[in-house]
C-alpha positions in Angstrom: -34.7 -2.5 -11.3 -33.7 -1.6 -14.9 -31.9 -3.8 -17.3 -30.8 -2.6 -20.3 -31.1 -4.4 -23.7 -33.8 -6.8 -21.9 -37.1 -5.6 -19.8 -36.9 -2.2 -18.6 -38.1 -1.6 -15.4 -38.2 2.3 -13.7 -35.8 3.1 -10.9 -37.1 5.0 -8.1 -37.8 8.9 -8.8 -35.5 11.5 -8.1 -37.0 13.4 -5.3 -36.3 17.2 -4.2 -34.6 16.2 -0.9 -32.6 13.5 -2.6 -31.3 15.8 -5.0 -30.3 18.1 -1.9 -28.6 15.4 -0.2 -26.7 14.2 -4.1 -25.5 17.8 -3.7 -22.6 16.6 -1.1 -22.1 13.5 -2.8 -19.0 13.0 -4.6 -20.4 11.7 -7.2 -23.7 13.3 -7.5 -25.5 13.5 -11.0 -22.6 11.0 -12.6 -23.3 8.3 -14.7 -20.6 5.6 -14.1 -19.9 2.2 -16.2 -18.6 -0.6 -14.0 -17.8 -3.6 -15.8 -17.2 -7.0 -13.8 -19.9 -5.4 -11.4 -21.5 -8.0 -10.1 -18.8 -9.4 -8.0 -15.6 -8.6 -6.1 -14.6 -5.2 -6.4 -16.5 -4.6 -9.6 -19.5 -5.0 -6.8 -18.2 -3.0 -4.2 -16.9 0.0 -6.4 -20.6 -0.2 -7.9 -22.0 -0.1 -4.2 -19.7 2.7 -3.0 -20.4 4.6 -6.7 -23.9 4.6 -6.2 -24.0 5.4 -2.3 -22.2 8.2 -3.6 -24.9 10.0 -5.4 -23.8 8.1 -9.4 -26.4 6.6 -11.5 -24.1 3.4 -12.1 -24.6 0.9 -15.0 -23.4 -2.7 -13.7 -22.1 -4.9 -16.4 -22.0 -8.2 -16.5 -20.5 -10.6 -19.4 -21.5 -14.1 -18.1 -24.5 -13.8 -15.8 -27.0 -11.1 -16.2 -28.8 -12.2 -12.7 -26.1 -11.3 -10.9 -25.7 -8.0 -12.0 -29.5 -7.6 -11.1 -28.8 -8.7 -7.5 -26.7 -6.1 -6.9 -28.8 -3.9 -9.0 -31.5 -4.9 -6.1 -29.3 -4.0 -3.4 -28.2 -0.5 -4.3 -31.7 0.1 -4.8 -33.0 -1.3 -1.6 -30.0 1.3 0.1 -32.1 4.3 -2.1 -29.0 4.4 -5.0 -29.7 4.2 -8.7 -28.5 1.6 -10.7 -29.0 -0.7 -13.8 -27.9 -4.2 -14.5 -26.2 -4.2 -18.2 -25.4 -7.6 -20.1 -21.9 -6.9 -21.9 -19.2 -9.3 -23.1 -16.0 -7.6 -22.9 -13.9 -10.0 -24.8 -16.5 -8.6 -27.7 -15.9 -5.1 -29.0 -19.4 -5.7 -31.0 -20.8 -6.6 -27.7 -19.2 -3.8 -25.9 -20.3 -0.7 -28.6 -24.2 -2.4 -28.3 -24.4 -2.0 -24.5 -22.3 1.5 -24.4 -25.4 2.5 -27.1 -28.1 0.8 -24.5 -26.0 2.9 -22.1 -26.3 6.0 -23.3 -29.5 5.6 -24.6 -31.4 5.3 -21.5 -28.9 6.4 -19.0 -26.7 9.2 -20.6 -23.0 9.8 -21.5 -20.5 7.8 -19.5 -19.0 10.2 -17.0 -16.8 7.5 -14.9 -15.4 4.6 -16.3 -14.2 1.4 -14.7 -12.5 -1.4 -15.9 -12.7 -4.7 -13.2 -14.1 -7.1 -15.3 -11.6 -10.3 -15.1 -10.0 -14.2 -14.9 -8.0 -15.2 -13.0 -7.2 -18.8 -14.1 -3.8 -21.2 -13.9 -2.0 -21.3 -17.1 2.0 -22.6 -16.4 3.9 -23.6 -19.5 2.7 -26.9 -20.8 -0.8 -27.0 -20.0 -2.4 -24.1 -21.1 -5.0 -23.7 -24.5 -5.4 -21.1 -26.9 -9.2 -20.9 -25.5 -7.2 -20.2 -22.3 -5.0 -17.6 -23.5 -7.5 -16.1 -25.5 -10.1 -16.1 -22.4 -7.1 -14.3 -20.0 -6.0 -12.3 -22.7 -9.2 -10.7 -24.0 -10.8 -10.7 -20.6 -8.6 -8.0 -19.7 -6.9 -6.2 -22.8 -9.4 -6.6 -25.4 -12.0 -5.8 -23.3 -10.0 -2.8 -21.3 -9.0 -1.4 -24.4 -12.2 -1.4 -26.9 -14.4 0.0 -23.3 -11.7 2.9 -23.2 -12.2 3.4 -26.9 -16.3 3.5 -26.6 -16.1 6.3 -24.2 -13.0 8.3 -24.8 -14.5 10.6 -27.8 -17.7 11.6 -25.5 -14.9 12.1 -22.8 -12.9 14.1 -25.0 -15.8 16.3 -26.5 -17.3 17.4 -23.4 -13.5 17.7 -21.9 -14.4 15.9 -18.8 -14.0 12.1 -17.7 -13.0 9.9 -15.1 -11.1 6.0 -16.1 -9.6 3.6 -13.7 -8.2 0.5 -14.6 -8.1 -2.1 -12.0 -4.4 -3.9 -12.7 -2.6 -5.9 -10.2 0.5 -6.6 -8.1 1.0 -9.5 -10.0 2.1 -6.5 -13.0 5.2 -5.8 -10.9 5.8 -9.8 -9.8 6.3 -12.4 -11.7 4.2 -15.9 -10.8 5.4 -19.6 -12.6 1.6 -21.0 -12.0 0.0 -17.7 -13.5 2.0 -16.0 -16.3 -0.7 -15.1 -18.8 -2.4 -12.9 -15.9 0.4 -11.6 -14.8 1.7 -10.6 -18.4 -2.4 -8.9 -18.8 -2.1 -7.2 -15.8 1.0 -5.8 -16.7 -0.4 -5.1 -20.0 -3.3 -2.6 -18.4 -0.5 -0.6 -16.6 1.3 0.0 -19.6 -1.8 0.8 -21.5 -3.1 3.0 -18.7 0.4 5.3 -19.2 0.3 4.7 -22.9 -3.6 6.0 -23.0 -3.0 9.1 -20.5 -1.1 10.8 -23.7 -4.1 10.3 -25.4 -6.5 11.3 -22.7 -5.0 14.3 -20.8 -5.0 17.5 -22.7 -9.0 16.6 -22.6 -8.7 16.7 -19.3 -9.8 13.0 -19.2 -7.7 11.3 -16.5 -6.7 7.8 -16.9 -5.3 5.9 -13.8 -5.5 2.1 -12.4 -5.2 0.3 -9.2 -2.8 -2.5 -8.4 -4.5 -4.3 -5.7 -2.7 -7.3 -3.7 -4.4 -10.1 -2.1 -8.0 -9.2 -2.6 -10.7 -11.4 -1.0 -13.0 -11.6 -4.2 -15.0 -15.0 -5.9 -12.2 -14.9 -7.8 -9.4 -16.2 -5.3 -12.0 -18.3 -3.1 -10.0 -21.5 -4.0 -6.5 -20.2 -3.1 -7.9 -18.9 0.2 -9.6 -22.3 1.0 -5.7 -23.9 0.6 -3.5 -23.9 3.7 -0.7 -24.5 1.6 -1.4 -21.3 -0.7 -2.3 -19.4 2.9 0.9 -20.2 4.1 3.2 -19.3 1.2 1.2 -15.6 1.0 1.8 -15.2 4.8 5.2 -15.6 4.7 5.4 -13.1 1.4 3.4 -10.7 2.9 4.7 -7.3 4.5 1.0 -6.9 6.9 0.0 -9.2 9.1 -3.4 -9.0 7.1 -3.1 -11.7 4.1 -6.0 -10.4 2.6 -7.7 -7.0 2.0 -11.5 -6.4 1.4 -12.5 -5.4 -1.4 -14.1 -2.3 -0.2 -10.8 -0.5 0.4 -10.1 -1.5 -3.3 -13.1 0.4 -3.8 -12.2 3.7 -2.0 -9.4 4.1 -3.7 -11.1 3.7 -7.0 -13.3 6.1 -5.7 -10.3 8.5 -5.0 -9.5 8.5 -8.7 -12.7 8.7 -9.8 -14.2 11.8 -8.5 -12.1 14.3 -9.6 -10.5 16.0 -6.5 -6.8 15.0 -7.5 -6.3 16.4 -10.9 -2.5 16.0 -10.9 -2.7 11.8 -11.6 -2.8 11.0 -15.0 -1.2 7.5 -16.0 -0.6 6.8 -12.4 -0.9 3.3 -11.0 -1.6 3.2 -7.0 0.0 0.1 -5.2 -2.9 -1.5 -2.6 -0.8 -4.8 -2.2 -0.2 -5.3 1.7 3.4 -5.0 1.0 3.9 -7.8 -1.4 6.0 -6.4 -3.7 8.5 -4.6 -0.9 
């Protein structure tokens, strides 16, 4: 396992016949940055990335164990990977891991953006430290990533960014606003960026996933009450997607057989917001 900015430990060589096999890969000899990759769909994308033939950093802003765990398990399934400590709601913190990234692994070829919070904050009871925690979570730390990799993007004219957004971008919720108002934040920046981005041939896209069974919800789907509601708001009969499918379709954006989606925002929400 290899952790970067701590002890440094070798990943398994690179043999001849895995090099053969990384050939049909779709994303053989990439190096991707997955932040929020230690759980959810950070973790799965990271999983599917590496399975997939990428060398895939794993970032993680609270935790760095975690990270290393599923660090550990790509390796265990013969995929490369490195556990990376990075704060997102800190551009300082972000351009000292993209360095340690870099560094030791190479240019960012993929990026993805799942790091996130996903806390209550209705009118009246919400802090500043909460705002500030939703609010940087997911733009600050969106934003300043997308700004660490764009110019190596841009010079080599090749690059791959997905932002993971959110139905909640395209409906409205009373007990969640500030998410709701960051999500829909990331889909506007993801169109805004894509001017940026495109004639580089960097594409720039997000997901809006639905109800995604992640740490992150675990509360809301331990409530029969909350179960209820999203039944009866729900187009499928499944409430809840894994967050592997999340995954694929990150993966569809990612490795460069579609060039024809830049600033697009794909809809994984089980209906919701028909």
């Amino acid at each position: 396992m290899r952790r970067l900015g701590l002890v440094l430990n070798a990943c398994p060589p690179i043999t001849q016949q895995a090099r053969s096999k990384d050939e049909q890969m779709r994303l053989a000899g990439k190096i991707a940055l997955v932040t929020g990759g230690s759980s959810g769909i950070g973790r799965a994308t990271a999983e599917l990335f590496a399975a997939e033939g990428a060398q895939v950093a794993v970032a993680s802003g609270s935790d760095i164990r975690k990270a290393e765990a599923v660090v550990e398990q790509i390796v265990k399934q013969g995929g490369r990977a490195t556990a990376v400590k990075m704060d997102v709601r800190s551009p300082a913190d972000i351009a000292r891991a993209l360095r340690d990234i870099v560094g030791t692994l190479g240019p960012v070829d993929v990026l993805v953006n799942s790091a996130g919070v996903y806390i209550p904050t209705p009118l009246g009871q919400t802090s500043e430290e909460q705002f500030d925690q939703v609010m940087d979570t997911h733009l600050k730390g969106t934003f300043f990533t997308i700004q660490g990799v764009a110019p190596g993007m841009k010079s080599r004219r090749s690059g791959r960014i997905v932002n993971v957004a959110s139905v909640a971008a395209y409906k409205g919720s009373a007990l969640y606003p500030l998410y709701s108002t960051a999500k829909a934040g990331i889909v506007m920046m993801t169109r805004a960026l894509a001017l940026d981005l495109a004639p580089f041939n960097v594409a720039i896209n997000a997901i809006a996933p639905g109800n995604t069974a992640t740490p992150l919800n675990e509360t809301d789907r331990q409530s029969e009450e909350i179960m209820e509601r999203k039944r009866v708001a729900t187009a499928s009969p499944r409430v809840y997607s894994p967050a592997t499918e999340m995954a694929e379709a990150i993966l569809f954006l990612a490795d460069g057989r579609v060039s024809a989606m830049y600033g697009s925002t794909v809809l994984l929400d089980e209906g919701l917001s028909a």
